[in-house]
ZAVOZA-608955 format. One record per atom (N, C-alpha, C): residue number from 1; residue in one letter; atom name; x negated, y negated, z. Coordinates in Angstrom, 2 decimals, always signed. Example, Ala and Ser with C-alpha at 12.3 -4.5 7.8 and 13.67 -1.06 7.14 Angstrom:
REM residues 2
ATOM; k; r; a; u; v; w
ATOM; 1; A; N; -13.19; +5.69; +7.80 $
ATOM; 1; A; CA; -12.30; +4.50; +7.80 $
ATOM; 1; A; C; -13.20; +3.30; +7.80 $
ATOM; 2; S; N; -12.85; +2.25; +7.08 $
ATOM; 2; S; CA; -13.67; +1.06; +7.14 $
ATOM; 2; S; C; -12.90; -0.03; +7.87 $
REM end
This chain:
REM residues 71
ATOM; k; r; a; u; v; w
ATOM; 1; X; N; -18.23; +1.27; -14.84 $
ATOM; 1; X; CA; -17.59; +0.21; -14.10 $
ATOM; 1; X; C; -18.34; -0.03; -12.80 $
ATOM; 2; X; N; -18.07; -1.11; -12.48 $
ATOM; 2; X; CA; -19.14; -1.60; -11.19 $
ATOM; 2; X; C; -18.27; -0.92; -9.96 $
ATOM; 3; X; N; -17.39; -1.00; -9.83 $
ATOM; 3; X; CA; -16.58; -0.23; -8.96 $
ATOM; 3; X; C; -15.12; +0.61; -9.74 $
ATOM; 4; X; N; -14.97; +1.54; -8.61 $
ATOM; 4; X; CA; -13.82; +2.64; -8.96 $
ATOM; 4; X; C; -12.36; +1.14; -9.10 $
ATOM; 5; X; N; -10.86; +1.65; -9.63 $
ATOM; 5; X; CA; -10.42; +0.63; -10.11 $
ATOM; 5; X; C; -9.39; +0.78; -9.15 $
ATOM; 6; X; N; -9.75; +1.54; -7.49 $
ATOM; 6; X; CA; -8.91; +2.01; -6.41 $
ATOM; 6; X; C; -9.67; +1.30; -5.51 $
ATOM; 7; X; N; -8.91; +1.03; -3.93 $
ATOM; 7; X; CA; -9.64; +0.44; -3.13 $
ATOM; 7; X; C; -10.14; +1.64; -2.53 $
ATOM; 8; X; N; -11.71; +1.22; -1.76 $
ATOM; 8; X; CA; -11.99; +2.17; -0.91 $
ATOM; 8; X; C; -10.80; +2.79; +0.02 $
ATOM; 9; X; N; -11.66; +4.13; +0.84 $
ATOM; 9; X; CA; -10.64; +4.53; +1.32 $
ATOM; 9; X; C; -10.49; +4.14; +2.91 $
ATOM; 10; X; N; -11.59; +3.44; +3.33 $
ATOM; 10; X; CA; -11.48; +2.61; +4.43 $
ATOM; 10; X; C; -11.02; +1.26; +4.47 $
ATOM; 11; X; N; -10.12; +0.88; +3.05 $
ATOM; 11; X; CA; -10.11; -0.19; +2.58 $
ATOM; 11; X; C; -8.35; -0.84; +3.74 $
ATOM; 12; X; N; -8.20; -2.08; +4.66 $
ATOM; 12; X; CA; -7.27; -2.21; +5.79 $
ATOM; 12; X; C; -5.70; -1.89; +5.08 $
ATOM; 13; X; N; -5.84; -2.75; +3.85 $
ATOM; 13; X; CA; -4.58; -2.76; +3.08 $
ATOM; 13; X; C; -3.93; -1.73; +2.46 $
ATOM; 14; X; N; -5.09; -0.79; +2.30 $
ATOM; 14; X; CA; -4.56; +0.76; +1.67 $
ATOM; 14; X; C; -4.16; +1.25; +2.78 $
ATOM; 15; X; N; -4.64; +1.41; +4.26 $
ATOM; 15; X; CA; -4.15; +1.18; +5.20 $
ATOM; 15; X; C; -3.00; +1.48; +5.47 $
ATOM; 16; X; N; -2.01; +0.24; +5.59 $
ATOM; 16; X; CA; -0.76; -0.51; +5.89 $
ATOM; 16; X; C; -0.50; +0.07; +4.54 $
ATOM; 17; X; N; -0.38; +0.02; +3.28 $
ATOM; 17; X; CA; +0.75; +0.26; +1.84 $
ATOM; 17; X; C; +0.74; +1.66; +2.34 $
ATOM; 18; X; N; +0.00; +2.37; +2.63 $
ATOM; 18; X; CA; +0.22; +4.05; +2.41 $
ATOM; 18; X; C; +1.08; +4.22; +3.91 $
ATOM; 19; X; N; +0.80; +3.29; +5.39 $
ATOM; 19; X; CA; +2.02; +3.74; +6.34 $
ATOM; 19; X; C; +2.84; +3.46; +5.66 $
ATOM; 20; X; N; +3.04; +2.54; +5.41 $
ATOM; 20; X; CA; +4.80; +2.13; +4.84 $
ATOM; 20; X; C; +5.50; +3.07; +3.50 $
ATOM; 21; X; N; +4.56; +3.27; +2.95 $
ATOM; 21; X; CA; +5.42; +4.54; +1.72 $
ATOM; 21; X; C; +5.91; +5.51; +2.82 $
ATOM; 22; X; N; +4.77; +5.96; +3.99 $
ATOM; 22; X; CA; +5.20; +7.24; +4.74 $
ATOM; 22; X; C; +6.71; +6.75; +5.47 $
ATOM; 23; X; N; +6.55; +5.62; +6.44 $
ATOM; 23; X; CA; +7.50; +4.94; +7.02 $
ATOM; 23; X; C; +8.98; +4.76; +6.08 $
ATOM; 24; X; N; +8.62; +4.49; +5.07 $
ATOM; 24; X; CA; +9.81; +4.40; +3.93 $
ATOM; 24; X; C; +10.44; +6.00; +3.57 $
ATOM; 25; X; N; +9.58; +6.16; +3.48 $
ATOM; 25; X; CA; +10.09; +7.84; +3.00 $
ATOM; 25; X; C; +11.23; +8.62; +4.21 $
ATOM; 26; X; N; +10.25; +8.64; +5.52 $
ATOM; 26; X; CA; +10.37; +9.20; +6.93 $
ATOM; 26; X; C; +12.02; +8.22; +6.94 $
ATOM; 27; X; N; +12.04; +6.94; +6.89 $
ATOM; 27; X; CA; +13.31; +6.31; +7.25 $
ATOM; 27; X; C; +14.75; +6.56; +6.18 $
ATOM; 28; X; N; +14.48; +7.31; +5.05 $
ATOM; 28; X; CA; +15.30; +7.31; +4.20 $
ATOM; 28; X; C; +15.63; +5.63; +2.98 $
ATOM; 29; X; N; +14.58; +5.11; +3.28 $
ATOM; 29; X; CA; +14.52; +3.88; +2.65 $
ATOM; 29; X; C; +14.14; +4.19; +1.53 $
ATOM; 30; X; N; +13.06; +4.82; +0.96 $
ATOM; 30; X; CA; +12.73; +5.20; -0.12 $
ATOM; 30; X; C; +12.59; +6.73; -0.59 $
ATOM; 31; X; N; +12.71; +7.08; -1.85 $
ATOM; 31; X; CA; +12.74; +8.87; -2.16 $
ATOM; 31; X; C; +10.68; +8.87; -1.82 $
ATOM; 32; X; N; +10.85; +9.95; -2.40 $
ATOM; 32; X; CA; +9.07; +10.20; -1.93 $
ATOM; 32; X; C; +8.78; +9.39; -3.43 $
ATOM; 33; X; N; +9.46; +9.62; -5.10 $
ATOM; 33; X; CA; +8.45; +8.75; -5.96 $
ATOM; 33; X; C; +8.95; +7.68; -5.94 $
ATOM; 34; X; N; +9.64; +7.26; -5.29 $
ATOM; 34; X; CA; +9.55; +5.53; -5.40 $
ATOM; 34; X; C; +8.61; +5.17; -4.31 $
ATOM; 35; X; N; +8.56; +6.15; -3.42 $
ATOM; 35; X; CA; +7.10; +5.43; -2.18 $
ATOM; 35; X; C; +6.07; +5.00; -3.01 $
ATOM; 36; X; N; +5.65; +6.76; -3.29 $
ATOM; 36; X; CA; +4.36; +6.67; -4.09 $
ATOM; 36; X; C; +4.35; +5.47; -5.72 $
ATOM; 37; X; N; +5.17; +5.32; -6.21 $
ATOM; 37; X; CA; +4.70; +4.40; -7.05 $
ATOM; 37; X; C; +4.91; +2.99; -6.37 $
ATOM; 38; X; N; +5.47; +2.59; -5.57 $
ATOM; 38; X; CA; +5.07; +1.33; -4.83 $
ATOM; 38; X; C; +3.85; +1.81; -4.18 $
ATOM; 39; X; N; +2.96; +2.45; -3.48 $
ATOM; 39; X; CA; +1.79; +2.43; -3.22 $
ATOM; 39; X; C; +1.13; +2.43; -4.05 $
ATOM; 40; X; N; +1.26; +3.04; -5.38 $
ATOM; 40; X; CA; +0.15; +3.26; -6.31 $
ATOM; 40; X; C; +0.17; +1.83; -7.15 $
ATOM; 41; X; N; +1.08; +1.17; -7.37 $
ATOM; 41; X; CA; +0.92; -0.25; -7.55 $
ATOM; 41; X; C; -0.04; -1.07; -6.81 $
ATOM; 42; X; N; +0.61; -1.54; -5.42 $
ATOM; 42; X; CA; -0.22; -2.16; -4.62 $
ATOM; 42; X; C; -1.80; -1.84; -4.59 $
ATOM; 43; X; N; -1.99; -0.19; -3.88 $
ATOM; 43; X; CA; -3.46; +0.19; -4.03 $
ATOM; 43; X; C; -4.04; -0.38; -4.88 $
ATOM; 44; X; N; -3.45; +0.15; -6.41 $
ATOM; 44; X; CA; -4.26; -0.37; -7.90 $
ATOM; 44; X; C; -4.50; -2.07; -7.21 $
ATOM; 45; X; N; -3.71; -2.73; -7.33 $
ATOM; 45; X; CA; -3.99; -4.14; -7.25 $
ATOM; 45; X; C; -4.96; -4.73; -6.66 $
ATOM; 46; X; N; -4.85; -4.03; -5.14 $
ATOM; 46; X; CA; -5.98; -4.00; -4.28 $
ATOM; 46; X; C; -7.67; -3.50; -4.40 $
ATOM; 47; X; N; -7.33; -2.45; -5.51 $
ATOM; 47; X; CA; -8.73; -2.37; -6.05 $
ATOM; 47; X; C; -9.40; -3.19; -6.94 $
ATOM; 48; X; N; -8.53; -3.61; -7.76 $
ATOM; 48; X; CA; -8.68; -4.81; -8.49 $
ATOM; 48; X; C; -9.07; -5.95; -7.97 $
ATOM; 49; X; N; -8.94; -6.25; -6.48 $
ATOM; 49; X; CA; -9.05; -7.41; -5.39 $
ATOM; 49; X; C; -10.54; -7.17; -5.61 $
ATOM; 50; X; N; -11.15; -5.69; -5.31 $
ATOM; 50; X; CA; -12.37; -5.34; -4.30 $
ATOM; 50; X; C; -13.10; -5.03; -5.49 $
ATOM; 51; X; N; -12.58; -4.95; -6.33 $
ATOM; 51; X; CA; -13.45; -4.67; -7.57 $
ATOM; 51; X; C; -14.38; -6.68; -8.35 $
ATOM; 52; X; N; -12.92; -7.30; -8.28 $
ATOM; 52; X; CA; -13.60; -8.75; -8.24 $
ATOM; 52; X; C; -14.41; -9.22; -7.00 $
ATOM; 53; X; N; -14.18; -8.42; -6.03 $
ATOM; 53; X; CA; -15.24; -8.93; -4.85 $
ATOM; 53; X; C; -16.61; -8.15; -5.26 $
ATOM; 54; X; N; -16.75; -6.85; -5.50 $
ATOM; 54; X; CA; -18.18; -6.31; -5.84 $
ATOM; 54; X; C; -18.54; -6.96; -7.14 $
ATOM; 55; X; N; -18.11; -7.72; -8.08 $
ATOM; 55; X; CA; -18.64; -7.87; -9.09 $
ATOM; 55; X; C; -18.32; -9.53; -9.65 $
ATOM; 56; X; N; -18.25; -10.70; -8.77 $
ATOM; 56; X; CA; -17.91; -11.90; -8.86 $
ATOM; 56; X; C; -18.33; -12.70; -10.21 $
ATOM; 57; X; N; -19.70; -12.36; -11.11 $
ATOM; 57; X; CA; -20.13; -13.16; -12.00 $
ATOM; 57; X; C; -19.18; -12.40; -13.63 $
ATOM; 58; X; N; -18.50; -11.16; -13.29 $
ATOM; 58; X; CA; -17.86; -10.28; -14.37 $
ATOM; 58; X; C; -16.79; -10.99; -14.92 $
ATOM; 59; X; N; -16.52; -11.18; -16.37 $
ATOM; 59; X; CA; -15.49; -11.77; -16.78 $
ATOM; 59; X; C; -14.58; -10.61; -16.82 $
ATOM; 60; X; N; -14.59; -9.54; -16.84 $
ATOM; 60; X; CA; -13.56; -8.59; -16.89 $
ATOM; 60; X; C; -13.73; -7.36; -15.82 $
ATOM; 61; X; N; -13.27; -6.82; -15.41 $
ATOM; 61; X; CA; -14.06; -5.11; -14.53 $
ATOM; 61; X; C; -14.26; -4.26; -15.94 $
ATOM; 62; X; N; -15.81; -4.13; -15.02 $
ATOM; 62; X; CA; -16.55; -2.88; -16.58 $
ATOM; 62; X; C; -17.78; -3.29; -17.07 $
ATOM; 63; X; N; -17.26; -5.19; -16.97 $
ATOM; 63; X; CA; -18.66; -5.78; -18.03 $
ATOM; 63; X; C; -19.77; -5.78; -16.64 $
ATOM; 64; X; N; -21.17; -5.76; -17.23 $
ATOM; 64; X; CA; -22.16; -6.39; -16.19 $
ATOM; 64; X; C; -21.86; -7.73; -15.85 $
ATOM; 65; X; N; -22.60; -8.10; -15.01 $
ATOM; 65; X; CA; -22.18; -9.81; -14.68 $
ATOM; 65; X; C; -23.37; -10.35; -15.95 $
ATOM; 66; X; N; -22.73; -11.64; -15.82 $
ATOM; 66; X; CA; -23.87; -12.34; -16.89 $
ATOM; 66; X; C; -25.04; -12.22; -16.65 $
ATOM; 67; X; N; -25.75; -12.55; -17.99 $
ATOM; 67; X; CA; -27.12; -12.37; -17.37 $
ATOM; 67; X; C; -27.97; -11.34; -17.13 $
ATOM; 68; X; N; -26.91; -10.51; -16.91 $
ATOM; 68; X; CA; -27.85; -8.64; -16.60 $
ATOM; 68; X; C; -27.47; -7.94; -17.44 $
ATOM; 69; X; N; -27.02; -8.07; -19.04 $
ATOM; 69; X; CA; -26.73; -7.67; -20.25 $
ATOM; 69; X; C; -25.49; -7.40; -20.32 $
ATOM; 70; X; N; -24.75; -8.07; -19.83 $
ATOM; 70; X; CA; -23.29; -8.85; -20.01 $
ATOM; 70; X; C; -22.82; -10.15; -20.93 $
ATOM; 71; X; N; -22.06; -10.17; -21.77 $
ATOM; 71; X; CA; -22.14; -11.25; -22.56 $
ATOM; 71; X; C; -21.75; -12.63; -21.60 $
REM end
C-alpha cells in the first residue's frame, strides 16, 4: 500500500479525535470502549483522507497510480 491505512502520528485531526476520547472518558461521557471505537473510526477515516492525498492518481488504496503498473 502506498500509505499505512492510519493517519500519521503527527497527523492535527488524530490530534483533536484522540483529546476528545480522553476528554470523553475523563468527563464520564463515554466508557473507555466506546471512546476508543469512536476514535478508531474517525482515525481510520482520516487515514483514508491522507492515504488519497499520498496517492491522488489511485483508483483504490493499494493500487499504483496509473501508469506506473496500475491498471
Amino acid at each position: 500500500m502506498p500509505s499505512p491505512p492510519f493517519p500519521s502520528q503527527d497527523n492535527a485531526v488524530l490530534q483533536v479525535v484522540v483529546g476528545n476520547a480522553v476528554a470523553s472518558v475523563r468527563s464520564g461521557e463515554a466508557s473507555v470502549e466506546e471512546a476508543i471505537l469512536h476514535a478508531a473510526v474517525h482515525d481510520w477515516y482520516e487515514g483514508h483522507i491522507e492515504g488519497e492525498d499520498e496517492c491522488p492518481g489511485c483508483s483504490f488504496r493499494g493500487q499504483l497510480p496509473r501508469g506506473e503498473g496500475g491498471s
